[in-house]
C-alpha positions in Angstrom: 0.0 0.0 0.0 1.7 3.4 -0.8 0.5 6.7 0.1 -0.6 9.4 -2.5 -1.9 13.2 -2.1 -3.9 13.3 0.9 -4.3 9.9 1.8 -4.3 6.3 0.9 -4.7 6.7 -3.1 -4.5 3.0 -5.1 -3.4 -0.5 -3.8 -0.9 -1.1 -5.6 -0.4 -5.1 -6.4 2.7 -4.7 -8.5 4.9 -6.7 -6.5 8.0 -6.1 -8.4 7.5 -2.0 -8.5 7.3 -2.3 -4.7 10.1 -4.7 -4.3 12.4 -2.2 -6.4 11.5 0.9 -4.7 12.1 -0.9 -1.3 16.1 -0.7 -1.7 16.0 2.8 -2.6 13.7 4.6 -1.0 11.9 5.4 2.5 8.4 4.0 3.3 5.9 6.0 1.6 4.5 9.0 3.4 2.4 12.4 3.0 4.0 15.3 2.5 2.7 18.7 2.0 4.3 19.7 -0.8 3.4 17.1 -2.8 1.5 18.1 -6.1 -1.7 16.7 -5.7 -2.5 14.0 -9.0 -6.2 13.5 -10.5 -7.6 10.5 -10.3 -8.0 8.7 -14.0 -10.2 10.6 -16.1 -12.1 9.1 -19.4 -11.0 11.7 -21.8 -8.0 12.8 -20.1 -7.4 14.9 -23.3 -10.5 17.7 -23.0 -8.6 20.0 -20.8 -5.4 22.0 -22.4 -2.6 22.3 -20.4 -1.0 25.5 -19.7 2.8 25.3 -19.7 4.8 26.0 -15.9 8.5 26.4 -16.2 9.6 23.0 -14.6 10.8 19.7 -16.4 9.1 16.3 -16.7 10.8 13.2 -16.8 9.4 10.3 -17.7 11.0 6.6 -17.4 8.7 4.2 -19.6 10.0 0.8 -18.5 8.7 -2.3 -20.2 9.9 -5.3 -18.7 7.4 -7.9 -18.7 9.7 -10.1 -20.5 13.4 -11.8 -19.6 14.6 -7.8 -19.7 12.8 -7.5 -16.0 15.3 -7.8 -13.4 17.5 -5.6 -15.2 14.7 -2.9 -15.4 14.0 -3.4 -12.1 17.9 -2.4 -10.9 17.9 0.4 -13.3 14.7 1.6 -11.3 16.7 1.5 -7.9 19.6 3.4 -9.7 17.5 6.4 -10.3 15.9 6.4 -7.3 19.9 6.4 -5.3 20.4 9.5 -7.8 19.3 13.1 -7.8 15.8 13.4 -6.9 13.6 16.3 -7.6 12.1 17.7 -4.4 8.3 17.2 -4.2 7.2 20.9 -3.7 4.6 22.7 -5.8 6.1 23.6 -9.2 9.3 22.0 -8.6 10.7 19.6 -11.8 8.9 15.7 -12.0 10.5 12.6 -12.3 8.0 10.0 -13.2 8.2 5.8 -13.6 5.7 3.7 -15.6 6.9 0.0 -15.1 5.3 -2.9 -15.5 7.7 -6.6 -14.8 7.2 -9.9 -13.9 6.6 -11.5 -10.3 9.6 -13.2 -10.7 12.0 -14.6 -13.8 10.5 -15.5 -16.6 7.0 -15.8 -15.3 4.4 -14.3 -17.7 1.6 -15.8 -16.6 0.9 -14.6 -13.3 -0.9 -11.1 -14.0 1.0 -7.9 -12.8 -0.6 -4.2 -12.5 1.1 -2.0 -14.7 1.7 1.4 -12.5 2.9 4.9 -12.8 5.0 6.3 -9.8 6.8 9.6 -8.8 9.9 9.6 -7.4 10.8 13.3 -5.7 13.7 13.9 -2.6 10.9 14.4 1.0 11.8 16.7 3.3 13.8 13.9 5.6 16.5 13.4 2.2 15.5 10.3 1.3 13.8 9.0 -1.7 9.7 8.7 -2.1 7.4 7.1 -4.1 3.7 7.9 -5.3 2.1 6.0 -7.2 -0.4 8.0 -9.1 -1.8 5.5 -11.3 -2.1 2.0 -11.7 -4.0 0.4 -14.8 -5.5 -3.2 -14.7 -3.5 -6.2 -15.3 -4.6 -7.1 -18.9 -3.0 -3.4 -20.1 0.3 -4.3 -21.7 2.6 -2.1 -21.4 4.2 -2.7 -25.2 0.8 -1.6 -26.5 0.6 2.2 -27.8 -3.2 2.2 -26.7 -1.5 1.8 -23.2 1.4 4.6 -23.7 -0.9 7.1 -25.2 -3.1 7.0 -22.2 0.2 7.0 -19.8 1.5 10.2 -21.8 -1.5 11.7 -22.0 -2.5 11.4 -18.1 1.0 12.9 -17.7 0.3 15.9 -20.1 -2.7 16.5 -18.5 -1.7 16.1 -15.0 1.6 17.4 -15.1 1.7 20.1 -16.9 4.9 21.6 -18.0 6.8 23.4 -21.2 9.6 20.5 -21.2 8.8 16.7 -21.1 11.4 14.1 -21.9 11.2 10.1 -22.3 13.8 7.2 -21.6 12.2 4.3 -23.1 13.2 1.1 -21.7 12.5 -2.5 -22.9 13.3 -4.5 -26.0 13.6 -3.3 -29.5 14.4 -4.0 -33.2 14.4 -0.3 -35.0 12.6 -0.1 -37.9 11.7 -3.9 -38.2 8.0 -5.3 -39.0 7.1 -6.8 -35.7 8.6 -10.6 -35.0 10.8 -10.4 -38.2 14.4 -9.6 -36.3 14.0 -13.5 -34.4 12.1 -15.3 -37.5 12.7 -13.2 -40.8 12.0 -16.7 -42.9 7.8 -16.8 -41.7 7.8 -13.4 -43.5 10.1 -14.7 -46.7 8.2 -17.1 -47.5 10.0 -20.3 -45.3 8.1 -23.2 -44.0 7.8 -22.9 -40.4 4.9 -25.1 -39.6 3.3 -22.4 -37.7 0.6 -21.2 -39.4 -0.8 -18.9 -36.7 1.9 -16.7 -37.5 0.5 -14.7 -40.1 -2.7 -14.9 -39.1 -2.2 -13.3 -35.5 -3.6 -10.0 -33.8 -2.0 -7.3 -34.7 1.1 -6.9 -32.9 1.1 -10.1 -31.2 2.8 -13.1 -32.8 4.7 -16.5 -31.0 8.3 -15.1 -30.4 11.1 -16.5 -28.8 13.6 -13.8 -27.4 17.3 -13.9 -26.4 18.1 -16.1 -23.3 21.6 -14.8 -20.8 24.3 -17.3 -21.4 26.9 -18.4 -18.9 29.7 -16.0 -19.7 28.0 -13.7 -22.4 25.7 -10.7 -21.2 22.2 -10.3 -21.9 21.1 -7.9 -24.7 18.2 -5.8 -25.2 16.6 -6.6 -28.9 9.5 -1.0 -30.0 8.8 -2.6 -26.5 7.9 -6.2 -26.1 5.8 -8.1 -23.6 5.6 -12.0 -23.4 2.0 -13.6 -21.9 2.8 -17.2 -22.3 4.2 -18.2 -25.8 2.8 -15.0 -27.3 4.5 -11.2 -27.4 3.1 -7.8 -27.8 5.2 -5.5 -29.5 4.7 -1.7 -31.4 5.5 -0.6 -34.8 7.5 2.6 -35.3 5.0 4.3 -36.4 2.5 3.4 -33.6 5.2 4.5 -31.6 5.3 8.0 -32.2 1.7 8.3 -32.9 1.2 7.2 -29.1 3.0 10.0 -27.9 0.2 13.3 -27.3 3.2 16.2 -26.8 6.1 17.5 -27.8 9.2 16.4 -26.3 12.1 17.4 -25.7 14.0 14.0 -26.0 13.4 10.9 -26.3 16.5 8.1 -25.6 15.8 4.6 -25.8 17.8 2.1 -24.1 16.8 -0.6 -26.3 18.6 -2.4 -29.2 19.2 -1.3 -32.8 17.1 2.1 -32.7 20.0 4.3 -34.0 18.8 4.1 -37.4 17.5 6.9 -39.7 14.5 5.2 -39.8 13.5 6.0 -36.2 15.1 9.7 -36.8 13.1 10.4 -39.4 9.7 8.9 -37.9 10.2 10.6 -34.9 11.0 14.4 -36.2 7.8 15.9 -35.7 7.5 14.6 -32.2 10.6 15.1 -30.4 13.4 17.7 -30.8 16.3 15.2 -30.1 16.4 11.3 -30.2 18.9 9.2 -28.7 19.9 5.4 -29.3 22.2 2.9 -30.0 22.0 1.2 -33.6 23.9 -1.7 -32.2 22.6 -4.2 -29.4 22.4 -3.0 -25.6 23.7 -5.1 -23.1 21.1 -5.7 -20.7 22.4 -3.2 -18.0 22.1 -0.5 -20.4 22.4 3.0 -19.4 23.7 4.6 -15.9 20.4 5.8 -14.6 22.3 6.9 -11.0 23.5 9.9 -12.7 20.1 10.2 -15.1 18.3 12.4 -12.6 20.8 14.8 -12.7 21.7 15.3 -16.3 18.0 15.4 -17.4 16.7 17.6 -14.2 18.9 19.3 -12.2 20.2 22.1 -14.7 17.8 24.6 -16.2 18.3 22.8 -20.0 18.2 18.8 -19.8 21.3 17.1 -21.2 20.9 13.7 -22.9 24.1 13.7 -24.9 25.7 13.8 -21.2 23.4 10.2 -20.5 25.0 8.8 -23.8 28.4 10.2 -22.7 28.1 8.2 -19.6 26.5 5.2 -20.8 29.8 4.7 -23.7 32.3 6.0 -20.6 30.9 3.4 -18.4 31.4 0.2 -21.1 34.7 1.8 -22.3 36.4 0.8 -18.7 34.9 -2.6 -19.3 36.8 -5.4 -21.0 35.8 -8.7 -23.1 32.4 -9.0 -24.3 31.2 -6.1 -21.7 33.6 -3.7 -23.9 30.6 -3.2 -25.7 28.6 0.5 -26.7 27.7 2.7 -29.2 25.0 5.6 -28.7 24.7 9.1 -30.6 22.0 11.8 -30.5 20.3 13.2 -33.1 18.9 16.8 -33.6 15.4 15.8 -35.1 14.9 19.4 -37.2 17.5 18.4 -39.7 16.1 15.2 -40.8 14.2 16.7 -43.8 17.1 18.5 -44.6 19.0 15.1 -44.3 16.2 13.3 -46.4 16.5 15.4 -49.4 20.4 15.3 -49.6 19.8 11.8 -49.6 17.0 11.4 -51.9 19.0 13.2 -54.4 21.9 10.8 -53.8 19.7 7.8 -53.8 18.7 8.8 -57.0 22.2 9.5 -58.5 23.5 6.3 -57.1 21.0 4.0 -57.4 22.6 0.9 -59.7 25.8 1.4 -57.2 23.4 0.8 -54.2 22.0 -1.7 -55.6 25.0 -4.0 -56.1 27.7 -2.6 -53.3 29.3 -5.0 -51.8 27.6 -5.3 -48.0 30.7 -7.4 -46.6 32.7 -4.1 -46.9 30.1 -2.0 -45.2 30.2 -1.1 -41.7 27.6 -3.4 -39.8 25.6 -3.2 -36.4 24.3 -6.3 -36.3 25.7 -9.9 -36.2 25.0 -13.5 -37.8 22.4 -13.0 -40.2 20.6 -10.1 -39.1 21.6 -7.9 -42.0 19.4 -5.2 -41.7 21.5 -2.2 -40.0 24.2 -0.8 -41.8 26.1 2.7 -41.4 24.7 5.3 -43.1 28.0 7.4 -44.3 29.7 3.9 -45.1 26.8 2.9 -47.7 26.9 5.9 -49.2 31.0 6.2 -49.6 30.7 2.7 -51.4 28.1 3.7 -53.6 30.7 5.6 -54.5 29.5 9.4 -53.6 32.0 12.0 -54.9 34.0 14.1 -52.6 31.7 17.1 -53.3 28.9 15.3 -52.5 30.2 13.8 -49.2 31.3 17.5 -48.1 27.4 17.9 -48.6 26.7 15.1 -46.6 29.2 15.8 -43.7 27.9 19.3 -43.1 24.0 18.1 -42.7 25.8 15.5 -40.2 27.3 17.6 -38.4 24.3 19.8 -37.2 22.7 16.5 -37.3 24.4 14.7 -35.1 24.7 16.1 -31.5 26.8 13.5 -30.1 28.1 10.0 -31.0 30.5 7.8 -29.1 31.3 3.7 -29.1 33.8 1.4 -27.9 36.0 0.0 -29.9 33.4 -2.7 -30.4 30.3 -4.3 -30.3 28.5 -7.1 -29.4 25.9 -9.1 -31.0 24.1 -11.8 -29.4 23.0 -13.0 -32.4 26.6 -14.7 -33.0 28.2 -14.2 -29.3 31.1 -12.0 -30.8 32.6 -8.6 -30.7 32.9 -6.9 -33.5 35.0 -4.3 -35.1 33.7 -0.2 -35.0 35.8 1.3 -37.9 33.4 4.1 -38.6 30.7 5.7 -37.4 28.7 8.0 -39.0 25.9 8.7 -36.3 22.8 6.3 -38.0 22.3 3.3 -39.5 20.1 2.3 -42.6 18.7 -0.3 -44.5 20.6 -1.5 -47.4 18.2 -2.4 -49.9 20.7 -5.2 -51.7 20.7 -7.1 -48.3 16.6 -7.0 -47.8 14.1 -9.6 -49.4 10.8 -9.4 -51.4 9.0 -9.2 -48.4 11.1 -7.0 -46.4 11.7 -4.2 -49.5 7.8 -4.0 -50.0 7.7 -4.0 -46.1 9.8 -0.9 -46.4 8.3 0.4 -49.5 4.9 1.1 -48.1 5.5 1.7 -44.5 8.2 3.7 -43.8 8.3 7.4 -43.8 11.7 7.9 -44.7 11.4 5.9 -47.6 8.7 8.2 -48.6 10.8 11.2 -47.9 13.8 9.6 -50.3 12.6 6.7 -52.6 16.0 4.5 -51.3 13.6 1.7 -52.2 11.1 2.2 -55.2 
């Protein structure tokens, strides 16, 4: 039972939210300066909010899948960080998480909840919970994050929101095709339920941890039994009902230009990793601080810290790539590259993809560096100059090891260049996949790379 505004608010029966905020904070108690919340409303979006000069930070943390006891210490980390106080028009930092009982169990129901963490006037850490949803919401679903967001707008109203998404991902791919690309292209896999399922649901079979090798984090993704939830791109940032100032997701293979592009008119800045995330995935102790503390939020400084903290590593560990991405030059981006698309077309169609800079490992060919496709295409140096300076103001920040890791094959592998994004390289794609891309992806729209 946690304690909310003036009294005893919601029950909460999300074990593992309570479990988490148990090692990092103080029993839950009233304080007077708490903002009081509103309790769930059916149209949460009739009223308009009027912006207050104070920051919201929102953690969406899906981890209702083999991703949940990681998402559950990252929880504690940002509750041992810097903590907004809870006073009246101070800056918000606020948790949706929904995780299993215990490993691997998805079958036992869990409440999704939302939570604020804020500094009381004792020091130590508190948690509200100011809204819980029933156990059949899943978190992965953008019905579910739209009404999250938009009880946030509403609620908490602000002129700066930000978002760390948390959970599984695979960019730009149609949902299930990362783990089983062959029920797409046309294999036998005996399953014919595949192709016939709900949208986003299908039977899905993520990465396990393996004695010595770290887990990795392959928009969202829940598991009920054999069956997982998952979002498109696109339903991604349609679910989102405000501007934001950032959005970073610590989830796999989202560095692309894909989710740059799809993302533009919804958030000024996006950061991401086009490679795979090792399950620890950012430092949230220090999160608190960079997005809240100063008068401007920093996310390049989260990136900065998440590559610092996997450069000291070594072995498999030694493993991170990230960059940030100013969203109002992705048009101007797109049509430099839709005029070199065009220009280069027969080149991109037959470059050689072993001699491309990869993000990916086995066979999961679908993330290659943008600046290295396009050097060998064979761009002119005029034209790269061209390229480099929309880069430039592009790209806020990028960083990586030395390496990567790919759980897809258990290796490292080498980082030679970075550009700041990945794309998809049509010549490496499939009849499926290239229509796929064709007809639902707005930066192909933008630049006709696949016609």
């Amino acid at each position: 039972m946690r304690r909310c505004g003036h009294g005893i608010w919601f029950i909460v029966v999300v074990a593992a939210v309570i479990a988490v905020m148990a090692a990092g904070c103080t029993d839950d108690r009233y304080s007077p300066y708490i903002i009081p919340s509103y309790s769930p409303r059916t149209d949460p979006g009739t009223r308009t909010p009027s912006p207050v000069a104070r920051k919201v930070f929102i953690l969406y943390s899906c981890g209702y899948n083999n991703l949940a006891s990681y998402l559950k210490k990252n929880i504690d980390s940002l509750s041992r960080g810097y903590l907004p106080s809870g006073r009246k028009g101070d800056d918000v930092l606020l948790v949706f998480s929904k995780t299993t009982a215990k490993s691997r169990d998805y079958t036992t129901p869990m409440q999704p909840a939302l939570f604020r963490l804020y500094r009381g006037m004792d020091g130590k850490c508190t948690a509200d919970t100011v809204l819980t949803l029933p156990s059949t919401a899943v978190a992965a679903d953008p019905a579910t994050m739209k009404q999250v967001l938009t009880y946030v707008r509403d609620n908490y109203q602000s002129n700066s929101y930000g978002m760390v998404f948390s959970s599984h991902a695979t960019g730009w791919l149609p949902l299930g095709y990362y783990a089983n690309p062959y029920k797409f292209d046309g294999g036998s896999s005996g399953d014919e339920w595949f192709l016939s399922a709900p949208r986003r649901a299908f039977r899905y079979s993520w990465p396990e941890e393996r004695e010595g090798f770290p887990m990795v984090k392959t928009v969202g993704q829940e598991q009920s039994g054999s069956v997982s939830w998952e979002m498109s791109l696109k339903d991604f940032a349609e679910a989102i009902p405000m501007h934001m100032d950032y959005i970073l997701f610590d989830a796999c293979f989202m560095g692309c230009v894909e989710t740059a592009y799809e993302l533009r008119n919804v958030c000024s800045a996006v950061g991401f990793s086009p490679a795979e995330i090792l399950g620890d995935g950012y430092d949230y102790t220090g999160m608190g601080m960079q997005l809240l503390r100063n008068s401007v939020p920093d996310p390049s400084a989260v990136l900065a810290d998440y590559v610092a903290r996997y450069d000291a590593m070594t072995g498999v560990w030694h493993s991170a790539v990230a960059s940030l991405v100013d969203c109002s030059r992705m048009d101007d981006l797109a049509a430099l590259c839709k005029e070199l698309f065009q220009t280069h077309r027969a080149q991109l169609q037959s470059a050689d993809a072993s001699r491309i800079q990869p993000f990916f490992g086995g066979s999961k060919h679908w993330f290659y560096d943008l600046g290295d496709i396009l050097d060998k295409a064979g761009i002119t140096a005029a034209e790269r100059a061209r390229l480099d300076a929309i880069l430039s103001d592009a790209v806020i920040y990028k960083g990586h090891t030395g390496q990567y890791y790919s759980d897809a094959d258990q290796r490292t592998h080498k980082i030679e260049t970075f550009s700041g994004l990945t794309m998809f390289l049509p010549s490496m794609g499939s009849t499926y996949l290239n229509a796929f891309y064709r007809d639902n992806i707005s930066w192909n729209d933008a630049t006709e790379l696949v016609k």
